[in-house]
ZAMARGU-4260 file (C-alpha; in steps of 0.2 Angstrom, whole numbers, plus 5000, padded with zeros to 4 digits):
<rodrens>
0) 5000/5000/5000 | 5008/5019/4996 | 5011/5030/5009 | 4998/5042/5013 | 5003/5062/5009
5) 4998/5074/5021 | 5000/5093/5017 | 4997/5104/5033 | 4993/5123/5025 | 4989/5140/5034
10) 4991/5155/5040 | 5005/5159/5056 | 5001/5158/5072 | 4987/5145/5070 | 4993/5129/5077
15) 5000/5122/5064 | 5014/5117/5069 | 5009/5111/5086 | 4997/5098/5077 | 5013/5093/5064
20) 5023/5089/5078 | 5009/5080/5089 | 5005/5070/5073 | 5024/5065/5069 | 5034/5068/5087
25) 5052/5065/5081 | 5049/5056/5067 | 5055/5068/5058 | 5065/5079/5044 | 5072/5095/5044
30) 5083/5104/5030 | 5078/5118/5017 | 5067/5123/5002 | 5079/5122/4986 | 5085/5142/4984
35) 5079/5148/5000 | 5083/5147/5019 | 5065/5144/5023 | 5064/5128/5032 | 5058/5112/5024
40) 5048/5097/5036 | 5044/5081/5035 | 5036/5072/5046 | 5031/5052/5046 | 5018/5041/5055
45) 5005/5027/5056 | 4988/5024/5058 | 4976/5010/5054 | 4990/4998/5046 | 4993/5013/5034
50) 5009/5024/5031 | 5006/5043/5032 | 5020/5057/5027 | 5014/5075/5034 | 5022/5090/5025
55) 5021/5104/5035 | 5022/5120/5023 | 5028/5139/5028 | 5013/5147/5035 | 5006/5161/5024
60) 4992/5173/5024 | 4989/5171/5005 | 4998/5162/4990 | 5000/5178/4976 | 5020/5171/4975
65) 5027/5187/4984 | 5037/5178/4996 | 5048/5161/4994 | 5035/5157/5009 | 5023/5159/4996
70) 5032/5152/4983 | 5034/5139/4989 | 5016/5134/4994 | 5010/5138/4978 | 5022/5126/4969
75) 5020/5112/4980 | 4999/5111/4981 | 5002/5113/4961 | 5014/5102/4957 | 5015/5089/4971
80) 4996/5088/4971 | 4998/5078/4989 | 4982/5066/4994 | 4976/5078/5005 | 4977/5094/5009
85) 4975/5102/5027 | 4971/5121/5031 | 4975/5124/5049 | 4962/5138/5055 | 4962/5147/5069
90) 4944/5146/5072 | 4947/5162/5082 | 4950/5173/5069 | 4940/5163/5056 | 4939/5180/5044
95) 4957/5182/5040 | 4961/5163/5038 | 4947/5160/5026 | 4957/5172/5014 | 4969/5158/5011
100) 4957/5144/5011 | 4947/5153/4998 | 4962/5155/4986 | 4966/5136/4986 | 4946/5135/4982
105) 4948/5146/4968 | 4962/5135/4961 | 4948/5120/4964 | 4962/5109/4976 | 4952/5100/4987
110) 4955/5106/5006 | 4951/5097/5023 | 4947/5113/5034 | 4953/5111/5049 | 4946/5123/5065
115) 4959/5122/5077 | 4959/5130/5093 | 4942/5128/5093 | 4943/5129/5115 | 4949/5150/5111
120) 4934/5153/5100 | 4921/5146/5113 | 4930/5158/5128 | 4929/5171/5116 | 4909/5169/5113
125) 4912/5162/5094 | 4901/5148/5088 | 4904/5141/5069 | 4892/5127/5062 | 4901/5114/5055
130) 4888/5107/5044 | 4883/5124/5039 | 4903/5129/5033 | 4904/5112/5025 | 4887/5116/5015
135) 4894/5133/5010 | 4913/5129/5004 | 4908/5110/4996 | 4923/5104/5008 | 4925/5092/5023
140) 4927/5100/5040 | 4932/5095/5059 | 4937/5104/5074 | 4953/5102/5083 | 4962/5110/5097
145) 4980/5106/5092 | 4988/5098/5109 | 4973/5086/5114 | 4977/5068/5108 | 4960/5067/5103
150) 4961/5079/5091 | 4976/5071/5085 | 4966/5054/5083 | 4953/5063/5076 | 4962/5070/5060
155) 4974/5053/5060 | 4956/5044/5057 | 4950/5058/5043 | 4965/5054/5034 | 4963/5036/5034
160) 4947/5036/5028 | 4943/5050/5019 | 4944/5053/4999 | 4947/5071/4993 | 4943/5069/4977
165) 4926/5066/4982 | 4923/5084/4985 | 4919/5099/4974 | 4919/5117/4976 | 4900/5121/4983
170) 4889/5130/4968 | 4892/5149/4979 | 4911/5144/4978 | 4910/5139/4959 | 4898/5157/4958
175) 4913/5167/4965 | 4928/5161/4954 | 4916/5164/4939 | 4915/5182/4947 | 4936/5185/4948
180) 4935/5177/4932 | 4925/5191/4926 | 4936/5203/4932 | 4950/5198/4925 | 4943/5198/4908
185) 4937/5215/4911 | 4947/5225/4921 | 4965/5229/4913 | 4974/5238/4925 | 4983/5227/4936
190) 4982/5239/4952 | 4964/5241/4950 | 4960/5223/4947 | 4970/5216/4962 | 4962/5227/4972
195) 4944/5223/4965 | 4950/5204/4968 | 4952/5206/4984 | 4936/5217/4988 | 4927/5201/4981
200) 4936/5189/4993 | 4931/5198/5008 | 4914/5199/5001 | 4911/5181/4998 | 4920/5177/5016
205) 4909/5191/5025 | 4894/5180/5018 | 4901/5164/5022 | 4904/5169/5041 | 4886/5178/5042
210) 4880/5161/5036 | 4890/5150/5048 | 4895/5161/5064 | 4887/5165/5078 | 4897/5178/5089
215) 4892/5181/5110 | 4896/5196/5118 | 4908/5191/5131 | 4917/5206/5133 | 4937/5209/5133
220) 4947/5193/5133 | 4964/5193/5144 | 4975/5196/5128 | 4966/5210/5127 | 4971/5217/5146
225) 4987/5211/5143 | 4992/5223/5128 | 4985/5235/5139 | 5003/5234/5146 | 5013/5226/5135
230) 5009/5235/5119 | 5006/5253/5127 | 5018/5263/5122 | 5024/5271/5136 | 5027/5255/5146
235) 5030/5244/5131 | 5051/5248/5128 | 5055/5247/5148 | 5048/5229/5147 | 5056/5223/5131
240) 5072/5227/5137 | 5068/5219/5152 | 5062/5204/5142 | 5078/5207/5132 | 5088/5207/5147
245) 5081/5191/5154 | 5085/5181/5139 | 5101/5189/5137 | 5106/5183/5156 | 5098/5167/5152
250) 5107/5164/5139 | 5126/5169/5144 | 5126/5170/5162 | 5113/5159/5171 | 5111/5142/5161
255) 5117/5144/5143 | 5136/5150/5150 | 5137/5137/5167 | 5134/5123/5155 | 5146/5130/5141
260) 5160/5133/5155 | 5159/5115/5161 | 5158/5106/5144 | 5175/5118/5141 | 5183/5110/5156
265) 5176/5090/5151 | 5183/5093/5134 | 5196/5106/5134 | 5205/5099/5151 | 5197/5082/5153
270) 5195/5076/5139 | 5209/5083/5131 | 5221/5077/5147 | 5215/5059/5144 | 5218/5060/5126
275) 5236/5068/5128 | 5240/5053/5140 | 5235/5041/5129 | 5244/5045/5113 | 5258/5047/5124
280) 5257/5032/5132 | 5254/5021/5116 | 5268/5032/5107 | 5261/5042/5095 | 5270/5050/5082
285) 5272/5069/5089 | 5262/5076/5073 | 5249/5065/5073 | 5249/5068/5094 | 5248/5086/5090
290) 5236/5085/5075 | 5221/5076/5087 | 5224/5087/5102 | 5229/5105/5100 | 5221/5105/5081
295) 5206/5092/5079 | 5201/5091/5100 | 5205/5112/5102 | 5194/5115/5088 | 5182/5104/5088
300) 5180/5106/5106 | 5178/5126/5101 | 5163/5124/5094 | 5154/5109/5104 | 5156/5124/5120
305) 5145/5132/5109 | 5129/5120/5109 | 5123/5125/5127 | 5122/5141/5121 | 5113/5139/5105
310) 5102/5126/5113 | 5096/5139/5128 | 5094/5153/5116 | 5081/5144/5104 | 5074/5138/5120
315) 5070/5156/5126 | 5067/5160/5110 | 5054/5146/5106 | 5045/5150/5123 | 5041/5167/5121
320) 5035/5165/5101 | 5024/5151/5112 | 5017/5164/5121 | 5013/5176/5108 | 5025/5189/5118
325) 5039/5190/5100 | 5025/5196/5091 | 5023/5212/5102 | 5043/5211/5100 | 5041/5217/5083
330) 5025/5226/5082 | 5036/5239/5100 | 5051/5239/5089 | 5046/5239/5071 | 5046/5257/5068
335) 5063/5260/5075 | 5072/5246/5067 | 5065/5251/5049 | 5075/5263/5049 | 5087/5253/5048
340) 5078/5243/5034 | 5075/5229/5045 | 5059/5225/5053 | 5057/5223/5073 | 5058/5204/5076
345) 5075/5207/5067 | 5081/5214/5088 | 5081/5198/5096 | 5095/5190/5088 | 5105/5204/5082
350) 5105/5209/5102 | 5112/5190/5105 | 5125/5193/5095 | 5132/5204/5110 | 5135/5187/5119
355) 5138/5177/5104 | 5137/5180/5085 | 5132/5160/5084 | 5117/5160/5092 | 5113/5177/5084
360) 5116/5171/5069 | 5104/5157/5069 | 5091/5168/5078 | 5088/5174/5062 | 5077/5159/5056
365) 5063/5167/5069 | 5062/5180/5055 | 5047/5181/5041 | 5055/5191/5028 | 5070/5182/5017
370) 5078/5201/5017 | 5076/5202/5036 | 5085/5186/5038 | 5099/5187/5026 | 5101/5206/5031
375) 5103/5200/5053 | 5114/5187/5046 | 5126/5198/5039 | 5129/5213/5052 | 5125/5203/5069
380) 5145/5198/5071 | 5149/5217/5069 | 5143/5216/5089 | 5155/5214/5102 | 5152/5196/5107
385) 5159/5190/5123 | 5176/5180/5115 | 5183/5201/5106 | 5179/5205/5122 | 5196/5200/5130
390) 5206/5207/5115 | 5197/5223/5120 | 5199/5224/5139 | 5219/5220/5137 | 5222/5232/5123
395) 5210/5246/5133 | 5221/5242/5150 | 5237/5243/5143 | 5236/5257/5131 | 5224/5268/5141
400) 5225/5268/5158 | 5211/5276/5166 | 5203/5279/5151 | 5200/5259/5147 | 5182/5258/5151
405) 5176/5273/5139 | 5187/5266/5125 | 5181/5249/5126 | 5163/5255/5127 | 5168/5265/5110
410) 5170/5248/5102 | 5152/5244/5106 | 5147/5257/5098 | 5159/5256/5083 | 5149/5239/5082
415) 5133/5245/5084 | 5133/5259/5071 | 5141/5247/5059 | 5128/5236/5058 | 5117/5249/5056
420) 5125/5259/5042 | 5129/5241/5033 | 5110/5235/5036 | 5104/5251/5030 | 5115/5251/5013
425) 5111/5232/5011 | 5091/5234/5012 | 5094/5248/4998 | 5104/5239/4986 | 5108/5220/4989
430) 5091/5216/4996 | 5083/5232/4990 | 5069/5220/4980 | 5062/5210/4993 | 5043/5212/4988
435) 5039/5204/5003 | 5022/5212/5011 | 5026/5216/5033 | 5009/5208/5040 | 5010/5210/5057
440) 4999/5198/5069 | 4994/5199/5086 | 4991/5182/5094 | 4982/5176/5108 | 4993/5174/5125
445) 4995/5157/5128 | 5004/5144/5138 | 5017/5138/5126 | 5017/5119/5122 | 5032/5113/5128
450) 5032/5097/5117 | 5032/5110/5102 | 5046/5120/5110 | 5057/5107/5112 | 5056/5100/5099
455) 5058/5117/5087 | 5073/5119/5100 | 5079/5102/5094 | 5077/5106/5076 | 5084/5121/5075
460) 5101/5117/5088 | 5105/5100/5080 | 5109/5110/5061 | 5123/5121/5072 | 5131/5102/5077
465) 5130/5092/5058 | 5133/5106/5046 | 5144/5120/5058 | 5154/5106/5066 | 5160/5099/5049
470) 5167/5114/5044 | 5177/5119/5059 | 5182/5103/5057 | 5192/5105/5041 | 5199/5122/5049
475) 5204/5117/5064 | 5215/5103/5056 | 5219/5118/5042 | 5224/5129/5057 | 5235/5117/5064
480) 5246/5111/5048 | 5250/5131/5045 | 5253/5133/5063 | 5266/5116/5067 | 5275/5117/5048
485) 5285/5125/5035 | 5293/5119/5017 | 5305/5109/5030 | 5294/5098/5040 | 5288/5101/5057
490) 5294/5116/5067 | 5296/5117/5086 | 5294/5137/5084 | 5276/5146/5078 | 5287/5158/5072
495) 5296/5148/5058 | 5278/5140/5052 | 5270/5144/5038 | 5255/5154/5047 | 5272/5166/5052
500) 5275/5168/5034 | 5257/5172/5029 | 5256/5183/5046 | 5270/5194/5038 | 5263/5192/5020
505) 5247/5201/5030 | 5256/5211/5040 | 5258/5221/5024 | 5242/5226/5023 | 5243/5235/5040
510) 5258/5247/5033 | 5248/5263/5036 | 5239/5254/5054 | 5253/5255/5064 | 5253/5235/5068
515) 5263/5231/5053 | 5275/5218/5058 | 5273/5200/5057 | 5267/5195/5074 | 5251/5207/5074
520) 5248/5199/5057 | 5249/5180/5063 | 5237/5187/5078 | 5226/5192/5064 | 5226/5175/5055
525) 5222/5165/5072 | 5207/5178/5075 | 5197/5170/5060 | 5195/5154/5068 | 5192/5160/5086
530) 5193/5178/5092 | 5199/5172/5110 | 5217/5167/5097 | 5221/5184/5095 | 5228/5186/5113
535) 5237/5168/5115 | 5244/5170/5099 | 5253/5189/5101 | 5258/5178/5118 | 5266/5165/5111
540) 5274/5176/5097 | 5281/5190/5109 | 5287/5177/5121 | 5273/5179/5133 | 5266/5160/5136
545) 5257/5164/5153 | 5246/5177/5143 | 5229/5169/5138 | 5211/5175/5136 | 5205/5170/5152
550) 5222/5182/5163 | 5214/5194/5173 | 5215/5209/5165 | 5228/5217/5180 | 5238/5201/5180
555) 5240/5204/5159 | 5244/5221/5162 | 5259/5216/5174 | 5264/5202/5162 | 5264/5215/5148
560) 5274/5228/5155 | 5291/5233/5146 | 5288/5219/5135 | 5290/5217/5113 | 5272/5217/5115
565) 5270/5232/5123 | 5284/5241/5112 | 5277/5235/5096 | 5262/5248/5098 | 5257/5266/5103
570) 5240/5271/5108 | 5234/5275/5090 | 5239/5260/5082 | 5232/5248/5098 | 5215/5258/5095
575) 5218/5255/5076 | 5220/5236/5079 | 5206/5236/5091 | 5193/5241/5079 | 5200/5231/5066
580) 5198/5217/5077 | 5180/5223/5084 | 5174/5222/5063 | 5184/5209/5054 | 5180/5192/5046
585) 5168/5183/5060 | 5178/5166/5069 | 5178/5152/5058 | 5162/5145/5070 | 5151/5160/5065
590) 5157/5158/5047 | 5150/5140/5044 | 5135/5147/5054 | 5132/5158/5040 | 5139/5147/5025
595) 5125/5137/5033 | 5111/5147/5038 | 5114/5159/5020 | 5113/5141/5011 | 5131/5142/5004
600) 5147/5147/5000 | 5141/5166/4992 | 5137/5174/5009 | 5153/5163/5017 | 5168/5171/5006
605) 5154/5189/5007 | 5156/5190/5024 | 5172/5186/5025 | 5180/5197/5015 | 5168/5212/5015
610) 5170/5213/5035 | 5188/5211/5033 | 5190/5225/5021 | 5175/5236/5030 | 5188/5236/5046
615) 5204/5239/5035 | 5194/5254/5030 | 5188/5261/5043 | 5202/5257/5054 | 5216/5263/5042
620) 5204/5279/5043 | 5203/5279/5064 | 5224/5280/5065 | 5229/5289/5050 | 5214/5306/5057
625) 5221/5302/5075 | 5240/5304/5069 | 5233/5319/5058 | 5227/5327/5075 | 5242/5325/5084
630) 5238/5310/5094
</rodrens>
């Protein structure tokens, strides 16, 4: 017998997902549309001795093939033709979801109207006949509310017994597509005749409803009371950056950072010591030794400290889209972040990139509009995430005193206004042509279901290890051979290697910096696959071994003092190098991040090298105007 196919269609914000998940648990796949970042899942069950496949498509409020959301819906119900087809409503809102449903009518696909949340629409006073809707569209209808397992029996029992092509459009709907029919034969101007489309949608549906609605007055609901607060402008900022701030501590200090700390000490001190050993005590060739502990374990290791991070963030992040709260996220924020040709949901992960451009990065997929996405992709690591962090405290300590703490906090704004003036030159001319339409949708407040955040926690953490993890693979094994060899083997001294003779190839590009000699230039090498590099390698290079990324910053002061390191800049060219290293090419993490989360190797090398020579510019410009001035 073939395996059923299931299509599960709709607008956002209407269960679907909840019911996808509940229908195929983990049974499932995730990966991407071909062309787009938009994710793609597949999800696989049983029922009654037969096999069912459940496609959950992007949610949409129409299919006019604007957006690759769209796009892609429209192609697939087209082409696919799947056996049945679902539209999630949220029986709540039954006006605006009916839009959709009555699009796929005109196109005469043959839907299984689904009332989900059917519990909200009682509280909220409204009644909808099922027989009546059925009568008045031509197709099957049934009423779920997405987390019961009842529900989930119910629809896993439809589509084991039900045959779509059974049902036809009902005359009224046949009545209306002869009417948009009719206007497109005789309206010619293509303005006038979407609107007039649209005008005879709404008509149709506002008939629909007054034959199968009933609404109660039952008053103001609790979302309602809540918005009251949450989305009254006067209050509405304070608590986003509260909100902000929660996840934010969440994230990097409470869980996400304690768990990422001890999985550096299992693997980077444990691990590490117990692998040493053991190659030693089997005798090992020294390269070999080498190669699996300081290039495949230290790198490898690099980004698997990562996961607890990325893990807790989507979890936080997952939680409060459950709730309904990241909707208000955008519609506080929107008009400010417009400005920046971004839209508001587009804060979130661009203010996790202060912690981590990792996690930022991958933030991202929360995001509706493709420009939005690729846009917050490209400017989150131009914030100071926590690993530049040490590079900027020890340059700040040694080369300005008592001025330190202002200096450092000019790097967070060189950071921050960089990311706007690139995002705001990228929505006018890379992305300029996004034609995608900002809807923007107020949910009911609800408890998230936790099934549902976990498991989109999951989906969206285990990508970072597969596809992330393989590439800092290559790289850290990369890193190592330039690192530990030159034309003449294995070499005991970094500075004989070959990343010492690129470090002084590079260290011509830093002429008119200040920090051109070879050691700065190495530094800057070793930055690309982990910022924290750039202070253990000017250690090892300038003869400094104690210096590391985790020296308290007095102690590296002390260890400093009257060193080649010290010598080897003045105050302009430390600041110089400081913003280079604040806007240079992201770590090699944050690059298969994007490689990854971009869908390929464009937006890898364009970041890259459009970062890398953003900094040379702008920091050529910050020590050249502060030598001009005397300083």
């Amino acid at each position: 017998m073939t395996t059923l196919s299931v299509a599960l269609t709709g607008n956002p914000n209407t269960g679907k997902s909840t019911i996808f998940n509940e229908l195929t648990g983990i049974r499932q796949k995730i990966g991407n549309w071909p062309g787009v970042t938009v994710d793609k899942k597949v999800g696989y069950t049983k029922h009654n001795d037969r096999a069912i496949s459940v496609m959950d498509l992007p949610g949409t409020y129409s299919i006019n093939g604007r957006s690759p959301e769209e796009r892609i819906v429209e192609n697939y119900l087209s082409g696919e033709k799947p056996d049945i087809v679902v539209d999630v409503i949220d029986s709540s809102n039954i006006e605006r979801n009916l839009f959709l449903c009555l699009q796929l009518l005109e196109r005469r696909i043959p839907v299984l109207i689904d009332l989900n949340m059917i519990d909200e629409s009682t509280r909220k006073g409204i009644k909808i006949s099922t027989s009546k809707l059925e009568k008045a569209l031509g197709m099957p209808v049934v009423e779920t509310n997405g987390r019961s397992k009842k529900s989930t029996k119910k629809l896993l029992d439809i589509f084991t017994s039900t045959v779509m092509s059974k049902y036809k459009n009902s005359a009224q709907v046949e009545e209306h597509i002869e009417n948009i029919e009719q206007l497109r034969a005789t309206i010619k101007d293509a303005d006038k005749l979407e609107e007039a489309i649209i005008e005879a949608r709404y008509a149709f549906i506002d008939k629909v409803v007054a034959q199968t609605v009933v609404r109660e007055n039952v008053g103001s609901n609790i979302t309602e009371k809540i918005d009251k607060v949450l989305a009254n402008g006067i209050v509405a900022l304070p608590l986003l950056v509260l909100a902000l701030y929660l996840v934010f501590e969440i994230t990097f200090a409470w869980i996400g950072q304690p768990i990422a700390d001890e999985l550096d000490v299992l693997i980077n001190e444990d691990f590490y010591g117990w692998a040493d050993e053991a190659l030693t005590s089997i005798g090992v060739a020294g390269w070999l030794h080498s190669l699996v502990c300081d290039g495949i374990i230290a790198g490898v290791g690099g980004v698997l400290t990562f996961v607890p991070l990325i893990f807790t963030l989507f979890f936080c992040l997952s939680f409060l889209d459950g709730t309904g709260y990241m909707a208000r996220v955008a519609f506080v924020m929107d008009p400010i972040m417009r400005k920046a040709g971004l839209s508001g949901k587009a804060l979130m992960p661009i203010i996790c990139g202060f912690g981590c451009a990792v996690p930022g990065i991958m933030g991202a997929r929360a995001l509706d509009s493709e420009k939005d996405r690729m846009i917050t992709i490209l400017v989150t690591p131009f914030m100071t995430c926590g690993a530049k962090l040490p590079v900027m405290a020890l340059f700040g300590a040694i080369f300005f005193g008592e001025n330190a703490d202002d200096v450092v906090f000019a790097m967070y704004l060189i950071g921050i206004i960089v990311a706007i003036i690139a995002s705001s030159i990228l929505s006018k001319t890379v992305f300029g042509k996004d034609d995608t339409s900002f809807v923007l949708e107020l949910p009911p407040y609800r408890i998230p279901d936790m099934k549902t955040v976990l498991l989109e926690t999951w989906d969206k953490g285990k990508g970072y290890l597969v596809k992330a993890g393989t590439i800092i693979f290559a790289m850290s094994v990369l890193i190592w051979f330039l690192s530990n060899y030159n034309l003449g083997g294995m070499v005991d001294d970094m500075s004989e290697s070959f990343l010492a003779t690129l470090g002084g190839w590079m260290s011509t590009l830093f002429v008119f910096h200040g920090f051109g000699d070879w050691e700065a230039g190495s530094a800057v090498l070793t930055g690309i696959m982990a910022k924290e590099a750039v202070i253990s390698t000017m250690g090892i290079l300038y003869g400094l071994p104690d210096l590391s990324p985790d020296t308290e910053t007095v102690e590296a002061v002390g260890i400093v003092a009257g060193s080649g390191f010290q010598a080897a800049f003045t105050a302009m060219s430390a600041l110089a190098f400081m913003v280079f290293s604040q806007l240079y090419t992201p770590c090699m993490t944050a690059l298969g991040t994007i490689k990854k989360e971009a869908g390929g190797w464009k937006w890898f090398f364009v970041s890259a090298v459009g970062n890398f020579v953003i900094a040379w510019i702008i920091s050529l410009i910050v020590y050249q105007v502060g030598i001009f001035l005397g300083f």
